[in-house]
C-alpha positions as CSV (number, residue, x, y, z in Angstrom):
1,X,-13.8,-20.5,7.8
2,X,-16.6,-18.2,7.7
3,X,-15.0,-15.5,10.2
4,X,-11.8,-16.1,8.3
5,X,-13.9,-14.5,5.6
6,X,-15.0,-11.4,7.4
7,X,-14.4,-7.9,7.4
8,X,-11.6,-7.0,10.4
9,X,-14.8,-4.7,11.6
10,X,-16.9,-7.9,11.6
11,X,-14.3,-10.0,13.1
12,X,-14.4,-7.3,15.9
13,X,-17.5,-7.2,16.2
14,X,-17.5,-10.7,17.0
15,X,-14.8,-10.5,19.7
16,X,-16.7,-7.8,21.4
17,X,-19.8,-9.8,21.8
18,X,-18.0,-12.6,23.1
19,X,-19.3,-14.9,20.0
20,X,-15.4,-16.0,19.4
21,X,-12.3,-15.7,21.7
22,X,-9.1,-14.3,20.8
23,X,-8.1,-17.5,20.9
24,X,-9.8,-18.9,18.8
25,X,-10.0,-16.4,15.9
26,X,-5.9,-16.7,16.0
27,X,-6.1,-20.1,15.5
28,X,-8.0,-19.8,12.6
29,X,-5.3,-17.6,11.3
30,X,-2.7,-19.9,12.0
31,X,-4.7,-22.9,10.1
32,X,-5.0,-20.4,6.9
33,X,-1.3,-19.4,7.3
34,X,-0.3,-22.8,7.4
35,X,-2.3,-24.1,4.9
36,X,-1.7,-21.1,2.1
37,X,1.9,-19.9,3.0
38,X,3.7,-22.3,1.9
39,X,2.1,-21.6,-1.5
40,X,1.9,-17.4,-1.2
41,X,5.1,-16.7,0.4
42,X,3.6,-13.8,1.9
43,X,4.7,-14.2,5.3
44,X,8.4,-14.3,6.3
45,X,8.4,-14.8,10.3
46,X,5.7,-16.6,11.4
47,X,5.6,-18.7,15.0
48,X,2.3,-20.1,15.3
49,X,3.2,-20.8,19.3
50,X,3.8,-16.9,19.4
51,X,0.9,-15.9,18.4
52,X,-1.1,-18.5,20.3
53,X,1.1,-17.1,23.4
54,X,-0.3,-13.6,22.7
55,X,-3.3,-14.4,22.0
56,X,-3.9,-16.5,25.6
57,X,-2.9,-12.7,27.4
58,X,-5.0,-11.1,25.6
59,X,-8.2,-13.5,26.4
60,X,-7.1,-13.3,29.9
61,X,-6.7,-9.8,30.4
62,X,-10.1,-8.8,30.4
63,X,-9.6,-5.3,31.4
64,X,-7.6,-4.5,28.5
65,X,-9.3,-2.7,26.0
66,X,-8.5,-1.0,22.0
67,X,-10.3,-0.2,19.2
68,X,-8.3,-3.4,17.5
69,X,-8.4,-5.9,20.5
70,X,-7.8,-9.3,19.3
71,X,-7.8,-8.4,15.8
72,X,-4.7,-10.8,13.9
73,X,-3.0,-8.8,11.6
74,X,0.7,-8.5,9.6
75,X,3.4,-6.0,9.4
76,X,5.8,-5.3,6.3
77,X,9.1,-6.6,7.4
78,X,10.4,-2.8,6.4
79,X,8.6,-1.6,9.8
80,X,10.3,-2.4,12.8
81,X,8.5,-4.7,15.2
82,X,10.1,-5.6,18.3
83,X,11.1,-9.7,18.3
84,X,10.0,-9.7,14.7
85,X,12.4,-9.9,11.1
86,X,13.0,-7.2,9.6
87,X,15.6,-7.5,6.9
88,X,14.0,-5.6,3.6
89,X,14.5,-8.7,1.7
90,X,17.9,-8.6,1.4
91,X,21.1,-10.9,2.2
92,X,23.0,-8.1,3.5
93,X,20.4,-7.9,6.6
94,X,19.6,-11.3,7.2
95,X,18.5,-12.1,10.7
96,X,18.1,-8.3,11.5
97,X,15.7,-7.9,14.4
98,X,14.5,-4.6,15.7
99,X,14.8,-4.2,19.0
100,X,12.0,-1.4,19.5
101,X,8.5,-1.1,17.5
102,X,8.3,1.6,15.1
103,X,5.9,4.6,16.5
104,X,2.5,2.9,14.2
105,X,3.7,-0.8,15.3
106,X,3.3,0.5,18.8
107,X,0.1,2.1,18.3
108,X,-1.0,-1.0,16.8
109,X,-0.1,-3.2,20.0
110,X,-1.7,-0.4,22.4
111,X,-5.1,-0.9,20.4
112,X,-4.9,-4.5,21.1
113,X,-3.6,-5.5,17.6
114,X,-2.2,-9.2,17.5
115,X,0.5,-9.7,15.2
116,X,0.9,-12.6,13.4
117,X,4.4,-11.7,11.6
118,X,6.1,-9.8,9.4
119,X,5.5,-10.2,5.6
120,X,7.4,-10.7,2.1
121,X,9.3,-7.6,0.2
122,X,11.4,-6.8,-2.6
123,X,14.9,-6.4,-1.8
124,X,15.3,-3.3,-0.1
125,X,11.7,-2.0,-1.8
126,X,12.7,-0.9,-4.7
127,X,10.3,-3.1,-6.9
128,X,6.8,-3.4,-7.6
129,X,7.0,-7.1,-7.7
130,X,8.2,-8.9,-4.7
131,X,11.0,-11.4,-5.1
132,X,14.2,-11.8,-3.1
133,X,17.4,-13.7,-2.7
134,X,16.6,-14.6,1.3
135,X,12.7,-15.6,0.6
136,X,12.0,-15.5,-2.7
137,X,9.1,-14.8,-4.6
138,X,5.3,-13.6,-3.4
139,X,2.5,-15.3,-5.5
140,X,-0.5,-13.7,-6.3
141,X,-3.5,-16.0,-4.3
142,X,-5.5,-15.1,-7.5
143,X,-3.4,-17.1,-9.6
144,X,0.2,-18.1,-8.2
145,X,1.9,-17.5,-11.8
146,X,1.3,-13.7,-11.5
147,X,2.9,-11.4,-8.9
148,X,1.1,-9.8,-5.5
149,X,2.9,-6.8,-6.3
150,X,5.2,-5.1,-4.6
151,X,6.6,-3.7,-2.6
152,X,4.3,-4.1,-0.2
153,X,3.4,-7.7,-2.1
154,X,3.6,-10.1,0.8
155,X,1.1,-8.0,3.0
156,X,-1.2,-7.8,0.1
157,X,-1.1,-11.6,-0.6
158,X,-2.0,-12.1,3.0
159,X,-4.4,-10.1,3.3
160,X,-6.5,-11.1,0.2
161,X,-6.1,-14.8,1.0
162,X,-7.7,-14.2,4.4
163,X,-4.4,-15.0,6.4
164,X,-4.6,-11.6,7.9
165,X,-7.3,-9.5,8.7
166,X,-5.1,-6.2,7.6
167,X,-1.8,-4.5,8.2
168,X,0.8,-2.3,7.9
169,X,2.7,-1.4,4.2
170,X,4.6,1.2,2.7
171,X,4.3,3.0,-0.1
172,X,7.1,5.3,-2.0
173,X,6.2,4.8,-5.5
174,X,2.9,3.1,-5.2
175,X,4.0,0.5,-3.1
176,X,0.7,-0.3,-0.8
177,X,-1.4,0.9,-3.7
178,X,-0.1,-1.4,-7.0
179,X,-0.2,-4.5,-4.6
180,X,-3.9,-3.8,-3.0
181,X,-5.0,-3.3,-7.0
182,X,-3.1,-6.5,-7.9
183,X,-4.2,-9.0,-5.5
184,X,-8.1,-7.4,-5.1
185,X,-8.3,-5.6,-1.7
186,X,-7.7,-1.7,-0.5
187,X,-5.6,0.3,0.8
188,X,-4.1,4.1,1.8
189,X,-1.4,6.3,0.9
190,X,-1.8,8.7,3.4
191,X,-0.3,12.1,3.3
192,X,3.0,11.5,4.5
193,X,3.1,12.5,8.5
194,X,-0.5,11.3,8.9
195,X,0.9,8.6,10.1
196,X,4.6,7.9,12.0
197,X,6.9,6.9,9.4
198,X,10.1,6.7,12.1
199,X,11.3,3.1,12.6
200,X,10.7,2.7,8.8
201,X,13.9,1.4,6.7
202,X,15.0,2.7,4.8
203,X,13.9,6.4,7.0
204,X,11.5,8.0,5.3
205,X,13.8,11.1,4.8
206,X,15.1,13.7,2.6
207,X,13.1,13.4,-1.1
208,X,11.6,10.4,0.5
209,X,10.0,12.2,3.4
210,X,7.9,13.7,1.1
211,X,7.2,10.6,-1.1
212,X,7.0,8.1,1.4
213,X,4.3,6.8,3.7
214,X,3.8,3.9,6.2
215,X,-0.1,3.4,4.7
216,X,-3.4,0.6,6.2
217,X,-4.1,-2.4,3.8
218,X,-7.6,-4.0,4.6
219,X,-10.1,-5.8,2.4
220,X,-12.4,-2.9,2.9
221,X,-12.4,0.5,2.9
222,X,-14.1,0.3,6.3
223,X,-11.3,-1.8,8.1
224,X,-9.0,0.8,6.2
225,X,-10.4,4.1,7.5
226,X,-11.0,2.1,11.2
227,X,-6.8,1.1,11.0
228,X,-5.7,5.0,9.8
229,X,-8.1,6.4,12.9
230,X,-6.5,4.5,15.3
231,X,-2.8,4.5,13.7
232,X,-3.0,8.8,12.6
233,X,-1.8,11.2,14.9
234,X,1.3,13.2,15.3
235,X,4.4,11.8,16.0
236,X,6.6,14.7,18.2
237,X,9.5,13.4,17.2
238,X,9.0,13.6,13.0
239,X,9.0,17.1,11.8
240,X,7.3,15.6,8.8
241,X,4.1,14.8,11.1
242,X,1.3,17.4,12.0
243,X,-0.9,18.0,14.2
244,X,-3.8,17.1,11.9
245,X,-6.3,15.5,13.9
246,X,-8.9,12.7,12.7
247,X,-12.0,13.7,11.2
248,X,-15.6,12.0,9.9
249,X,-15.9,14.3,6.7
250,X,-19.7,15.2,5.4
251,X,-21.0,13.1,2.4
252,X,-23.3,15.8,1.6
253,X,-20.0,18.2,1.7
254,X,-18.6,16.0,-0.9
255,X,-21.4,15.9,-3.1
256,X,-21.1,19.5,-3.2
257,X,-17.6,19.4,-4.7
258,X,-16.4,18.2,-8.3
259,X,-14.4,15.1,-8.7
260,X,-12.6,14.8,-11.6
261,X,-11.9,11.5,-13.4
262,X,-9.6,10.6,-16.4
263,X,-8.9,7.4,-17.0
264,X,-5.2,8.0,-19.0
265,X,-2.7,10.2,-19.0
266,X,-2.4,10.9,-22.4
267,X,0.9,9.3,-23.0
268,X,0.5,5.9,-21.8
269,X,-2.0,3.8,-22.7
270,X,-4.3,1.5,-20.3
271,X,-6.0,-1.4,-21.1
272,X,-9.6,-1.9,-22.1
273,X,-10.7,-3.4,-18.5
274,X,-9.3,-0.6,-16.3
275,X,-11.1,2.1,-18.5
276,X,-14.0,-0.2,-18.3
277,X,-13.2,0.0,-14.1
278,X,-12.9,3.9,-14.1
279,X,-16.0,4.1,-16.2
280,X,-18.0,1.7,-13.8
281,X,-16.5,3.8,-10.9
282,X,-17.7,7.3,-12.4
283,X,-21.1,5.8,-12.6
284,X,-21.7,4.4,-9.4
285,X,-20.9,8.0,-7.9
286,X,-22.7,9.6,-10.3
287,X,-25.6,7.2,-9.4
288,X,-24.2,8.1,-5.4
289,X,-25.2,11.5,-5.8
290,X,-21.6,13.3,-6.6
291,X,-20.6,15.1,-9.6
292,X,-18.5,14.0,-11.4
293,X,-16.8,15.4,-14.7
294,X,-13.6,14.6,-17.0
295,X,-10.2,16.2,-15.5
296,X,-6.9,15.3,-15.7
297,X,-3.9,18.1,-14.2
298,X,-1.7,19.5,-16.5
299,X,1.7,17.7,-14.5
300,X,1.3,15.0,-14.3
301,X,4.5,14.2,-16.8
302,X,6.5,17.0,-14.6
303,X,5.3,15.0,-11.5
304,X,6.6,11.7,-13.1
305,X,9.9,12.9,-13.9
306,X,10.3,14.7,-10.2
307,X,9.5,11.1,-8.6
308,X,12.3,9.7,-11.3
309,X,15.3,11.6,-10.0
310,X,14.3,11.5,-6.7
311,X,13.1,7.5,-6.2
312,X,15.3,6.2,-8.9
313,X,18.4,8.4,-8.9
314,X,18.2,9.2,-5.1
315,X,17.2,5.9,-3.6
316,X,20.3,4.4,-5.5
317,X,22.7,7.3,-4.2
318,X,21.5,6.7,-1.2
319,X,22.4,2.9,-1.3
320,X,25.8,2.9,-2.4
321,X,26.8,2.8,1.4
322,X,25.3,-0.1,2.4
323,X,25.6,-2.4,-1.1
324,X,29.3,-1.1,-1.4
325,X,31.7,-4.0,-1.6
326,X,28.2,-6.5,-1.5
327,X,27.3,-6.5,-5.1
328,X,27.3,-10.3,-5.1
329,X,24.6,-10.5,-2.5
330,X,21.9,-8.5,-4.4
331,X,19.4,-9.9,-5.9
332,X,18.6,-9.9,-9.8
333,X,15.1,-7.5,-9.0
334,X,17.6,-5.0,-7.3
335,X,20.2,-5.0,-9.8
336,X,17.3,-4.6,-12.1
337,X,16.2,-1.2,-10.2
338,X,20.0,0.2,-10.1
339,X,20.4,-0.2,-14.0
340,X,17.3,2.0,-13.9
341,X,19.6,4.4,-12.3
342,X,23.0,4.0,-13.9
343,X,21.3,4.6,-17.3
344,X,20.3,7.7,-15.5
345,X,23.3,8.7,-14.4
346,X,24.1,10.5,-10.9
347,X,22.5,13.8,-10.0
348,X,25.0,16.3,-9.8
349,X,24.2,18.8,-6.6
350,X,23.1,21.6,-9.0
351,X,20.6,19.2,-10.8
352,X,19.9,17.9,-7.0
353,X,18.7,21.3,-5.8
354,X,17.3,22.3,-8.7
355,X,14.9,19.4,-8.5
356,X,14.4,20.0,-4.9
357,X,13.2,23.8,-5.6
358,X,11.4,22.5,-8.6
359,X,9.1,20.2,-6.4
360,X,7.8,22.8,-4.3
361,X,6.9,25.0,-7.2
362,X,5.5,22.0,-9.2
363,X,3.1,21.0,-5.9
364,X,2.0,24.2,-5.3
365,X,0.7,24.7,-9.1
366,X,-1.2,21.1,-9.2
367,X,-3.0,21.9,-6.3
368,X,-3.9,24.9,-8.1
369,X,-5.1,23.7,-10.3
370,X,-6.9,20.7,-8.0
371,X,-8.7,23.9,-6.3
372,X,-11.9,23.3,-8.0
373,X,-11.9,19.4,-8.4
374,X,-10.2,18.8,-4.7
375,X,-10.7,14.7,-5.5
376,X,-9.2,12.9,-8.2
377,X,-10.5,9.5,-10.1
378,X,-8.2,7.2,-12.1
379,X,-6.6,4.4,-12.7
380,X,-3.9,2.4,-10.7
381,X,-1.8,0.8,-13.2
382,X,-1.8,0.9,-16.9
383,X,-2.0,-3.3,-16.5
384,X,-3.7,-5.5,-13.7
385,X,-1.3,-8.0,-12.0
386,X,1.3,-9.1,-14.8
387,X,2.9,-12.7,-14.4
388,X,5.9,-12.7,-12.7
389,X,9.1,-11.6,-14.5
390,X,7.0,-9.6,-17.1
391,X,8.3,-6.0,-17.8
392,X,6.6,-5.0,-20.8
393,X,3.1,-5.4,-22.7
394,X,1.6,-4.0,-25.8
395,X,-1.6,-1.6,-25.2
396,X,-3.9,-0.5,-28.2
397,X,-0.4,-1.7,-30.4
398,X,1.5,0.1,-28.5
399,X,4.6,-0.9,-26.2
400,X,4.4,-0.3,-22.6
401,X,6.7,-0.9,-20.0
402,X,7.4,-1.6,-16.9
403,X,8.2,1.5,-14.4
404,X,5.8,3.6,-17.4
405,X,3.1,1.5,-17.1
406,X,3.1,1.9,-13.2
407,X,3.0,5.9,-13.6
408,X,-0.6,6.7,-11.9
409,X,0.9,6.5,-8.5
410,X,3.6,7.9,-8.8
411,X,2.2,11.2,-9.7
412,X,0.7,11.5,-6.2
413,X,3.6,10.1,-4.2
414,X,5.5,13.6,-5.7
415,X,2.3,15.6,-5.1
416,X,2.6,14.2,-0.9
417,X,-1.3,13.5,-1.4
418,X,-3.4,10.8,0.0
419,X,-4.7,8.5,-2.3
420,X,-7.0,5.4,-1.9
421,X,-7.6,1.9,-3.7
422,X,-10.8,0.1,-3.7
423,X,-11.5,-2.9,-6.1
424,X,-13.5,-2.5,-9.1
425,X,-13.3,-4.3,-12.2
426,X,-11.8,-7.5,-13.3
427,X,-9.7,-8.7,-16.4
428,X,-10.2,-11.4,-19.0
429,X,-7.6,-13.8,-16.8
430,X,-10.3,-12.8,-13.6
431,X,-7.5,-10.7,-12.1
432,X,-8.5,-7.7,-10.0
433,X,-8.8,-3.8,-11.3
434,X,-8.5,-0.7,-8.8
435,X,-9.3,2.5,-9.3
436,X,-7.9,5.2,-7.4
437,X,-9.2,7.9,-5.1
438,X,-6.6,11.0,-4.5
439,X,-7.3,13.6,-2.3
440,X,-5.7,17.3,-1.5
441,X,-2.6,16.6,1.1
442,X,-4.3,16.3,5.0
443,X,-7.7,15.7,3.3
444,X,-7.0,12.2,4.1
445,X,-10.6,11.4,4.6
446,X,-12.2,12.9,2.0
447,X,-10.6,10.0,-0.1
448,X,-11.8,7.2,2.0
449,X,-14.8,9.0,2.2
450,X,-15.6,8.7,-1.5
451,X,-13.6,5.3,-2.0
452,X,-16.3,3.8,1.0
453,X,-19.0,4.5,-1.2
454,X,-17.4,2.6,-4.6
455,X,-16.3,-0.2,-2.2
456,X,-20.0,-0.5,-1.0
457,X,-20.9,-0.7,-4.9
458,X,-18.4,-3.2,-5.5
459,X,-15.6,-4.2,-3.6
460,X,-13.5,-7.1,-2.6
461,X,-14.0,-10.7,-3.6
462,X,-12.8,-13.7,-1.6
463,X,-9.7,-15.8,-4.2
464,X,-11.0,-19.1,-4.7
465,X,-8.1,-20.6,-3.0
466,X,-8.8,-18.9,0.5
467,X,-12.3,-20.9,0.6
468,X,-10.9,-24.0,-0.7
């Protein structure tokens, strides 16, 4: 149980020095999956024989190296993985296997990587709790009445419950963030090229190419930077990805720079634990060395709005192909998502390019204004995880609801910048708090840098249920 528990560094570390065989850390795996799937639902193709079978090549090719050798992780069944479901939670694509891995999947198998499945989604992502007709729902291992999140929800769940030692999600709206601040552990949104996002479905193209990102969930910030070195990198083929090349930034750099915190947005309240977490997280980087001062950018309502017409009213436009004539097959947390968008209405193609002009303009001026505070603090969620089904809660006697109180990350999926959770805080129930770390787009690592040193000062717990 013990190396269950460990870092995906540690577990590593371990491999390398021959103290456990590949072998034998997958079985491991396979006893938590077995024992805590059935109750999670985080994992949606698992073959315990498969991953035994790839773990018995591995052990015996011992010429074979990679930074990730041996290392048991999970994919989002949104990424293609060769042999592996991928069906976005939905009816309509039941039974869909990918024949060829997505650019990252491949990278992960050519570090060594051993995957141990594919994991639980919303149908067709378009949640932030995951639950689905062909599945059904993801529980959250802190308490199995409240949701993992979503959309990335069923890699989060397995990752925090020690049934994976990290993975692959993806993350539109907040989708590998929300879930890595629900369930406890941390993640990236990287800028969006950073890291392939071909072989993703839905594509990661038009509005989405610039809020979308394929993104590294981990329970530390450590496994997290290791899994975006060896996964970044340009993809030839995506004329959304540059050639930005990894780098180790310079904590004495980042001490010389302000980061600015705020811990709402002025419209939408947050509750008392989260801006007990932001306040803990400002203090330990104070404490760190960094400076640290109140600032919050002046668009972050315009950036809201942006991300509504394009993730709302756009996804749904661009769904009305594939759902056409299959209404009956959707489930109730889709349908959900395209009332969203027929009380919206349709963007007509002058509202459509006007938007489209309006995001460049509205980037350029945040960064402005981000010139002189180049790292961001705040919050993840105006809630921590809510109990599954909730859609609205009452904050300093005020209502909030459900896409509002989700807001902080979508902010940054319309800015295109990279943006980090670590745990921090808990709430009265003992759920986990985030905070968030954002960065300047392709300054990737200057937000891992500074969530590293929050994760150091507090950081991921084990759920009582993974020791049990």
């Amino acid at each position: 149980m013990s190396v269950l528990l460990a870092s995906a560094t540690r577990q590593l570390e371990l491999l390398r020095s021959g103290a456990i065989s590949i072998l034998e850390l997958a079985e491991e795996h396979i006893r938590q999956i077995e024992r805590l799937n059935p109750v999670l639902n985080a994992l949606v193709d698992f073959d315990a024989d498969r991953v035994r079978s790839q773990a018995r090549l591995l052990d015996a090719d011992r010429r074979a190296g990679g930074a990730l050798r041996g290392l048991p992780v999970t994919v989002k069944s949104s990424i293609s993985a060769a042999g592996y479901l991928c069906e976005i939670g939905s009816l309509i694509h039941r039974g869909s296997i990918p024949r060829e891995d997505a650019p990252v999947v491949n990278r992960l198998r050519d570090a060594g990587a051993l995957i141990l499945g594919t994991t639980n989604c919303p149908e067709f992502l378009m949640a932030y709790e995951t639950d689905n007709l062909l599945h059904g729902r993801t529980n959250n291992p802190w308490n199995i009445e409240y949701s993992s999140g979503g959309s990335s929800g069923g890699e989060s769940a397995a990752i925090a419950a020690c049934m994976s030692a990290g993975g692959l999600g993806s993350d539109s709206g907040g989708s590998v963030r929300q879930p890595a601040h629900f369930t406890g552990i941390c993640s990236l949104k990287p800028t969006p090229g950073r890291i392939p996002g071909r072989g993703h479905l839905p594509p990661c193209v038009g509005p989405f190419s610039v809020l979308g990102a394929i993104g590294p969930m981990a329970r530390t910030i450590e496994d997290v930077t290791l899994l975006f070195d060896v996964l970044s990198g340009q993809d030839v083929f995506d004329p959304v990805s540059a050639p930005v090349d990894f780098r180790k930034p310079s904590l004495a750099d980042l001490r010389g720079r302000k980061i600015g915190y705020f811990e709402d947005d002025g419209l939408m309240g947050v509750t008392a634990e989260t801006r007990a977490a932001v306040r803990n997280a400002v203090q330990a980087l104070r404490e760190a060395g960094f400076q640290v001062e109140p600032f919050r950018p002046h668009t972050l309502e315009l950036l809201r709005k942006l991300w509504w017409k394009f993730f709302v009213q756009c996804g749904a436009m661009f769904y009305q192909p594939t759902i056409a004539g299959k209404e009956a097959m959707l489930s109730p947390i889709f349908r959900e998502f395209l009332g969203f968008a027929e009380a919206a209405g349709p963007l007509t193609a002058t509202e459509l390019l006007d938007a489209w002009a309006e995001l460049d303009l509205l980037r350029g001026r945040t960064l402005r204004e981000m010139e002189n505070t180049p790292v961001l603090l705040c919050p993840v969620a105006s809630v921590p995880a809510f109990k599954h089904g909730e859609r609205s809660w009452i904050i300093d006697g005020k209502p909030v609801e459900y896409l509002d109180a989700m807001r902080h990350t979508q902010w940054f999926n319309t800015l295109a910048a990279p943006a980090a959770v670590v745990p921090v805080g808990r709430s009265p129930e003992g759920l986990p708090i985030g905070v968030q770390v954002i960065a300047r787009p392709w300054q990737d690592e200057d937000a891992l840098a500074v969530a590293a040193v929050l994760d150091e000062a507090f950081g991921y717990s084990t759920p009582p249920m993974a020791l049990s």
